[in-house]
Phi, psi and omega in degrees: 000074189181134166288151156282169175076034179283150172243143223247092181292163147357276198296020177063011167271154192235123181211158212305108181303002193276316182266147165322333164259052239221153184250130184234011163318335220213108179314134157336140163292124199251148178276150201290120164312190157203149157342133127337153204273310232250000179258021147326142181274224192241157176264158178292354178284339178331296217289020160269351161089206179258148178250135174308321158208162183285135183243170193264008204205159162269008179267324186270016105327227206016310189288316159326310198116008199253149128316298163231196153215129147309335115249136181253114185261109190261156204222147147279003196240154173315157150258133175236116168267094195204113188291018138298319150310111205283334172301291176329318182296309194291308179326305188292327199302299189314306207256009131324292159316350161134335224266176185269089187254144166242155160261148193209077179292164170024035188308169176270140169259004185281323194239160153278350186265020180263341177275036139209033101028285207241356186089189196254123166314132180293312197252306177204172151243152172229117202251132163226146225280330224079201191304294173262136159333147177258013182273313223282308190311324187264338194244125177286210185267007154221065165068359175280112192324112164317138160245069087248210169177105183310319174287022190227120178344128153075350172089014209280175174232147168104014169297329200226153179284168146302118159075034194309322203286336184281312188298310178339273158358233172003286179307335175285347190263325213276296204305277166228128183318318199252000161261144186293133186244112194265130182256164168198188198077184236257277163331246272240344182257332157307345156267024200278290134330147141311120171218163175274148183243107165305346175271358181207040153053039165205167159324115180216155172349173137305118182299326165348290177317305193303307213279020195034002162313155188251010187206115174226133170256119180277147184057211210276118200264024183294314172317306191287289202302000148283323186291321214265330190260001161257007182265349181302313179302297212278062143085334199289121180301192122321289182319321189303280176343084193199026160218021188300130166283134172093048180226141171240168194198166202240150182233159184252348180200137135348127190260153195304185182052014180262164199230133187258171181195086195294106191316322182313323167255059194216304197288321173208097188277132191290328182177047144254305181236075205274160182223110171293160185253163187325310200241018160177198199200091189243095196299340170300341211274141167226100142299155176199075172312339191188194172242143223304328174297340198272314179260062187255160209249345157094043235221032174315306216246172203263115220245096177321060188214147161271114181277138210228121181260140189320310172311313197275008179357261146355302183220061162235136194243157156224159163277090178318344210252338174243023170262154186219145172261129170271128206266149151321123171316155176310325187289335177270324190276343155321296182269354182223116180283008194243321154272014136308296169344279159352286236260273169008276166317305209280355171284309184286337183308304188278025175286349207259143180313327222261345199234349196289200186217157177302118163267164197230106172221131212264133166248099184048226183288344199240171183273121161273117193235118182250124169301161182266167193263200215276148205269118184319196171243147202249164203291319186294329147269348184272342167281000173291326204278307177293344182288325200303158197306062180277115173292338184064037181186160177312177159288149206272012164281013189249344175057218178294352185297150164259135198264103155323290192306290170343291165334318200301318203244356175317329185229018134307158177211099193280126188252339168215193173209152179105183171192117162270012159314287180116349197281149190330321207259359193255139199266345182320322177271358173257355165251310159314321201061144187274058175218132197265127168252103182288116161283141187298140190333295210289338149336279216295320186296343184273316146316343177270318212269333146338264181331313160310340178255304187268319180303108198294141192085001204266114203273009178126337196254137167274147199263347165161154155248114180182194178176204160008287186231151173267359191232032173234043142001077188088320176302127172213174179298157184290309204242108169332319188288311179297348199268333184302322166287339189315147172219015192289134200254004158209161179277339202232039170199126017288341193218189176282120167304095177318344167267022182248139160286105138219073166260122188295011197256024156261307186308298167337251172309034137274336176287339172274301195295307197310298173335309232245007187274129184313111193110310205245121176302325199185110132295102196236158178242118172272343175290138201292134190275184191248027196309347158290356194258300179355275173301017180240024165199115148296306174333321189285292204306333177297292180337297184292311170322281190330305198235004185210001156259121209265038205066344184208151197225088191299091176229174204238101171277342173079324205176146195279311214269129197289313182305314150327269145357296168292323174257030141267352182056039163248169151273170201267182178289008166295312143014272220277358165264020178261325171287334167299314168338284218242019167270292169303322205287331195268343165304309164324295198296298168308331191098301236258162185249105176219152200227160188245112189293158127292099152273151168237160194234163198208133178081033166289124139009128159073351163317120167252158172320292196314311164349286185270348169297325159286350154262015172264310183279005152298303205297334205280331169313317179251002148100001201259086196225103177273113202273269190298121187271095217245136183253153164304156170215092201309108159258160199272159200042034166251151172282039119285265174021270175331303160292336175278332200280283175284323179098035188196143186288077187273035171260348169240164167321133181244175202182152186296358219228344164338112180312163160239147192238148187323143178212091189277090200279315189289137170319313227270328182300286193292350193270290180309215142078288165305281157006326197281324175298327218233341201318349160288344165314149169275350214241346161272340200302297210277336142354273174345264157335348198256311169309287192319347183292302235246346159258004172063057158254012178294003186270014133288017150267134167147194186264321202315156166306342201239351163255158205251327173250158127304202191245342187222146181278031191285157173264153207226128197019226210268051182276263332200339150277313205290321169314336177246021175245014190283147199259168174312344193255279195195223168210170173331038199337343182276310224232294166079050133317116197304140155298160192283163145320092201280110178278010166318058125014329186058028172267345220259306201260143204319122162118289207248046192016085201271206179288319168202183186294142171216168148279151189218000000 
């Protein structure tokens, strides 16, 4: 995760030793230890011991032996004490530590009293949405009630409110007024912030705000939800608490010695502290978002801060550990989408742990202040977490009802966490982050040989080694120093980072060592592969072919078309026939006849219609007729998001003055734009045609090979069997043998519907 030649600007921003303006006053940034996760001292509740499963009830307190729980963790999601779970994660974690944890899964929210269930918690509630945003879960990506919901006994829909992490809250407050309620999950670190919210096309608060809540922790929350519950044990109010990372908190004013810095000037600086953007660094380009009356900082009342002024940019020092940038207040990023955008960029600028700085953004009278984020987990803690007492199945109050998600992940296994992709449209990196955190062979080979002894039913097969991604397993930047400074928003776009390690061969031999474990038949893997990483170890790609594809093999180009593409912050297709290149040859090799599912996304941000219609005649080219279709879906605070939002690219400098890009907003847009994914559909046909009218496109109506529709919806020779015998993805590209049937949905993963249940 890193450029090489870097330099250390004025503004404590880092760009390119290449360029002509640069400050060499000021040392590289180093990366920040932390605490040991696991080095607390223990709270005195430890000698009650481990509990067989956290319980749900005062009758199993009792049985324990409790009085009370020191903390109550309340979930939108079933409990499954199973680390894919994020309550199940927090939990053991916490009662590692010592602590009393109850659970309080799917309560009815119309009342306060199902929130006093278990009593009032000695210490905090702690609240979270579940696995899933609880928007993305009940509502598809054009707004249609789901009728399930995978995280619920049997799959039932309609367990959790809209907006859960707020209602929880909001009812934990009901309950009892005076303990303090700390959010997490997936729902509160996408809200962390002012974002925009797609059901209801505006802006809205910091879920801080909404939820009346006194914390909220974002991305991976073992450091913080350990540091706020042992200073919490040790005498310490909620208000003390107030510089733990990877926390926000609400402040009523900037507390003195801090030195301020208006993110505006920072995004677009005439020339010192220029923040390269994803894809090059051109010191000619002058941005000019807006004009100085336009961008004033809201700076009404008299604020015990240093204020760092534009002119004086430039020949001004600071303690960078006490500088924070100030993002447009909520009431301006509300009324202005180029500065929403703006704010956007500049929140992901500041994602990497080692180098960000404290954001500030004014909600009416009060401060919203997000600590920079939480210091990754070293491998060594991350086999502490996963070790931990997981019965690895539901709670035994659910009896026989079936858990979707559960079922889905049972014989799964998460091996890393993060992501460095960057892509835009993916919620992984505003929760997870982009520094892949590995857990050790020996973690992962000791849990797959559990599994094979406890999980009922397990026929031999593990069903994946993944997370994010299945193959960037270990991969990280080569050098600390270059990753501690790095501002880059992805490793692997435009190109490949000459500093990221990919070599696959710990991933590789895990994959081996997995094979040989006693029970287990087959390994496959489900987790969305990486194929540019891919193709720089032929080893892996052997490996993987040979022994871990079951015939089909899922992976995601999103889209054929560069314009596209780029803002999506993928690569393009050479990319992926160079990986089909060597997916067949090792197919080949292995005896087996096997293919590669594609997904695709439709209704992207800067997608214009022609975009898919050349990904229609791709797909129709290669052989390719995909039934489930994924539409984009702005889930909050991604930079897609930002975009669908201003009608503007905040991956390059923006300005009032910024082209605006297609933005396919309307039902009617999104319908065609999907239709084009389907052109195989009979039911799309007159649709279709009608578009190709309206695109001066009729020579693709007709029977030819090279056209896309016919002139009539009669279905033509054996199309209208072979349409119904097309598997959930797609079909072959070799052949154009129906694909198997995915019982994947993509629904799972925050933001961009992703591959399975993860934690979050």
């Amino acid at each position: 995760m890193g450029k090489c030649g870097l330099v250390n600007s004025p503004a404590g921003l880092y760009i390119p030793a290449s360029s002509k303006v640069f400050d060499m006053s000021r040392p590289l940034a180093k990366p920040i230890p932390a605490e040991p996760l696991f080095g607390y001292p223990k709270y005195w509740a430890e000698c009650y011991g481990t509990a067989p499963y956290l319980p749900m009830s005062r009758e199993e307190m009792d049985q324990l032996g409790w009085d009370s729980c020191d903390i109550i963790i309340v979930c939108g999601d079933a409990y499954v004490d199973h680390p894919s779970f994020g309550m199940a994660v927090m939990g053991r974690f916490l009662e590692s530590q010592g602590f009393r944890v109850g659970i309080i899964a799917q309560p009815d929210w119309r009342s306060a009293d199902a929130f006093k269930t278990l009593g009032k918690p000695n210490l905090f509630f702690g609240v979270s949405a579940g696995n899933m945003d609880s928007m993305i879960n009940r509502y598809t990506a054009d707004l249609k009630v789901r009728n399930d919901d995978a995280y619920t006994p049997d799959g039932a829909p309609g367990k959790r409110p809209d907006r859960a992490v707020t209602v929880y809250a909001q009812r934990c407050k009901e309950a009892f007024k005076d303990v303090p309620i700390v959010l997490g999950g997936i729902e509160a670190s996408l809200r962390r912030i002012a974002q925009y919210d797609y059901w209801s096309d505006e802006v809205r608060r910091s879920v801080l705000l909404d939820s009346t809540a006194d914390i909220l922790l974002y991305g991976n929350a073992e450091r913080a939800i350990a540091d706020v519950a042992n200073q919490l044990s040790m005498g310490k109010s909620i208000d003390e608490l107030q510089s733990i990372r990877g926390t926000a908190i609400i402040r009523s004013s900037v507390p003195a010695g801090w030195t301020e810095i208006d993110s505006t000037r920072i995004d677009w600086p005439k020339h010192v502290d220029e923040i390269p953007n994803p894809y090059e660094f051109d010191s000619k380009e002058d941005g000019s978002c807006a004009k100085k009356d336009d961008l004033d900082t809201e700076q009404d009342e008299l604020q015990p801060v240093r204020i760092i002024p534009m002119p004086l940019q430039g020949k001004s020092v600071w303690d960078i550990e006490n500088t924070y940038i100030r993002l447009p207040s909520f009431e301006k990023v509300t009324k202005d989408s180029i500065l929403y955008s703006h704010a956007s960029r500049v929140l992901h600028q500041e994602s990497n742990p080692h180098n960000a700085r404290v954001l500030v953004q004014k909600h009416g009278n009060r401060e919203l202040w997000v600590n920079p984020p939480p210091i990754p987990l070293e491998t060594d803690e991350m086999d502490g977490v996963f070790a931990l007492a997981y019965q690895r199945r539901p709670h035994p109050s659910y009896g026989e009802a079936k858990i979707p998600a559960y079922d889905m992940i049972k014989t799964s296994v998460n091996i890393m966490r993060g992501c460095f992709g960057g892509c835009t449209f993916c919620s992984i990196t505003e929760h997870e982050g982009r520094v892949i955190q590995s857990r050790s062979q020996e973690s992962v080979l000791k849990e797959i040989e559990q599994i094979t002894e406890v999980v009922p039913g397990f026929t031999g097969t593990i069903s994946d080694l993944g997370g994010p991604t299945a193959n960037m397993y270990h991969l990280n930047c080569k050098d600390p120093i270059i990753h501690a400074n790095c501002r880059r928003l992805s490793c692997v776009f435009p190109t490949i980072c000459k500093n990221l390690v990919t070599d696959h061969s710990q991933t590789t031999e895990l994959y081996r060592k997995a094979r040989q474990i006693k029970g287990v038949k087959r390994v496959a893997i489900a987790s969305g592969l990486r194929y540019d990483l891919a193709v720089r170890d032929p080893e892996y790609v052997k490996e993987l072919v040979t022994h871990h594809v079951g015939g089909y093999l899922k992976i995601a180009p999103e889209h054929s078309e560069m314009d596209t593409l780029n803002k999506m912050m993928k690569p393009g297709m050479d990319t992926y026939h160079e990986f089909k290149k060597m997916f067949d040859k090792y197919s080949k090799e292995a005896g087996k006849e096997q293919y590669l599912i594609p997904y695709f996304i439709a209704a992207h941000p800067g997608c214009e219609d022609t975009d898919m219609l050349n990904l229609s005649l791709w797909l129709k080219k290669n052989k390719f007729r995909v039934d489930q279709v994924q539409t984009f879906y702005p889930s909050p605070m991604s930079l897609a998001t930002a975009m669908y939002h201003s009608e503007r690219d905040p991956l390059h400098k923006l300005s009032y003055k910024s082209k605006k890009i297609y933005i396919p907003r309307k039902l009617e847009q999104r319908r065609l734009q999907k239709a084009f994914l389907r052109y195989h559909d009979p039911k799309n046909w007159a649709y279709l045609r009608k578009a190709l009218v309206d695109m001066n496109r009729k020579d693709l109506i007709g029977e030819g090979p090279n056209q896309l529709v016919p002139w009539d919806d009669k279905p033509q020779g054996k199309y209208n069997s072979y349409n119904k015998a097309i598997g959930s993805q797609g079909r072959s590209a070799s052949d154009g043998r129906p694909a198997k049937r995915s019982t994947d949905s993509r629904k799972a993963k925050g933001g961009r519907a992703g591959s399975k249940p993860r934690r979050r």
